[in-house]
C-alpha positions in Angstrom: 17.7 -23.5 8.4 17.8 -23.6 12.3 18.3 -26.7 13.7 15.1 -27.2 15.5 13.4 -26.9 11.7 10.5 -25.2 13.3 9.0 -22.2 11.3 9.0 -18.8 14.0 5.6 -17.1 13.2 5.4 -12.9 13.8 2.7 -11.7 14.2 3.0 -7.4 12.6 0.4 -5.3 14.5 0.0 -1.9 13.3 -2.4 0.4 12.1 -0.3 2.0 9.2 0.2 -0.7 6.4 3.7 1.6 5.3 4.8 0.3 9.0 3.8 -3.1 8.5 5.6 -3.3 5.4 8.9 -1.8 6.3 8.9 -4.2 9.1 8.1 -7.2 7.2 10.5 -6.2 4.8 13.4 -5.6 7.8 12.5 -9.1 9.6 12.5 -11.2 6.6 15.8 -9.4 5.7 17.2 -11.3 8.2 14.7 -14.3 8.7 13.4 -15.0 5.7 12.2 -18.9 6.6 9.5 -16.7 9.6 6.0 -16.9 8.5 4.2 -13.6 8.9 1.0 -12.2 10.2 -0.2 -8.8 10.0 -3.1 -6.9 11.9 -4.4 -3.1 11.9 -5.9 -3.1 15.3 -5.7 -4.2 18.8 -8.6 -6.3 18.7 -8.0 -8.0 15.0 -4.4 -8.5 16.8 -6.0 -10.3 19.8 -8.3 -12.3 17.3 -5.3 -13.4 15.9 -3.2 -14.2 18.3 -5.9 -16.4 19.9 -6.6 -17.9 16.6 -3.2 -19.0 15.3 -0.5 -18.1 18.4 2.1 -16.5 17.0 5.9 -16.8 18.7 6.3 -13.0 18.4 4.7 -9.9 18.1 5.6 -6.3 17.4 2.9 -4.1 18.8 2.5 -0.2 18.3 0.5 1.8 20.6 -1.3 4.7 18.8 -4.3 2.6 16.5 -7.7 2.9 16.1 -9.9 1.0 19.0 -8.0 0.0 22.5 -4.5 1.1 22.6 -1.9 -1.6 21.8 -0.5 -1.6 25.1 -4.1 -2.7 26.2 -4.2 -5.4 23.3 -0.3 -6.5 24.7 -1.5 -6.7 28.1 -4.4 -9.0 27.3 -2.3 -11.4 24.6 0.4 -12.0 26.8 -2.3 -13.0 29.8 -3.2 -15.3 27.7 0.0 -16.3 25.9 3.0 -16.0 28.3 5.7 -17.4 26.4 5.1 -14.9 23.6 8.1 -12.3 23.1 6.6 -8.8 22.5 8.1 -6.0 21.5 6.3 -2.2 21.5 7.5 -0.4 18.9 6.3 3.6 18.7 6.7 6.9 18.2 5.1 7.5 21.2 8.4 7.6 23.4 7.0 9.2 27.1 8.2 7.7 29.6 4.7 6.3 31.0 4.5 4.7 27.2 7.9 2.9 27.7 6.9 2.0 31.4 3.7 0.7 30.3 5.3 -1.6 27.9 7.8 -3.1 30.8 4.9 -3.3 33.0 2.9 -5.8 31.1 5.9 -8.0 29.9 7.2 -6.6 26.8 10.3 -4.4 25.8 9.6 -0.7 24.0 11.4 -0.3 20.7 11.5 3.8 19.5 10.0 4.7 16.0 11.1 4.7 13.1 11.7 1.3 12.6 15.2 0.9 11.1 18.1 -2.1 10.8 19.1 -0.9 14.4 15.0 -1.1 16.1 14.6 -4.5 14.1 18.0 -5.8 16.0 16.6 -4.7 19.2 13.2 -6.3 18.8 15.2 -9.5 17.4 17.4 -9.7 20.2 14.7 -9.8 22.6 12.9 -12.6 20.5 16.4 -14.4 20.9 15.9 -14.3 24.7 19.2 -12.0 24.9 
């Protein structure tokens, strides 16, 4: 256990529950004490994040309803101290730049040991 003793809460937003589930299983790998949310959309994800605030959030871009670097832009209005991570396929440049530009760091798909290090790094503060 950390020594603070507080549980971290992730909030999982992606539209493909295979994605969710890899990168629940990958987190919990290596924090298993995090409590977990999970959402298919943008807008469930901004629901939820409004609802029960999660500490982090790993956001992908291509789901049904506004785009998740919409939904990003809009949680982390609300919730500045949230750490964000964009985590796609979608690897353009204007996706990337779009994910610095509203506060958060883009992570390439697929999600792997490596992409789950990079996304925990920056939920580390590092």
């Amino acid at each position: 256990m950390s020594a603070d003793n507080t549980t971290k809460k992730l909030l999982i937003v992606d539209d493909s529950k295979v994605s969710r589930i890899v990168i629940r299983a990958h987190i919990l790998a290596k924090k298993p004490d995090w409590q977990i949310m999970e959402a298919a959309s943008g807008d469930e994800a901004i629901a939820l994040a409004d609802r029960d605030t999660p500490d982090y959030c790993t956001m992908d871009i291509n789901m049904p309803g506004i785009l998740g670097t919409d939904a990003a832009e809009q949680i982390l209005a609300k919730h500045p101290k949230m750490r964000l991570v964009i985590f796609s396929a979608n690897i353009q440049e204007t996706s990337q730049n779009r994910a610095s530009s509203v506060g958060a760091i883009f992570v390439a798909k697929p999600v792997t040991e490596k992409s789950i290090a990079q996304a925990l790094e920056h939920f580390a503060g590092e």
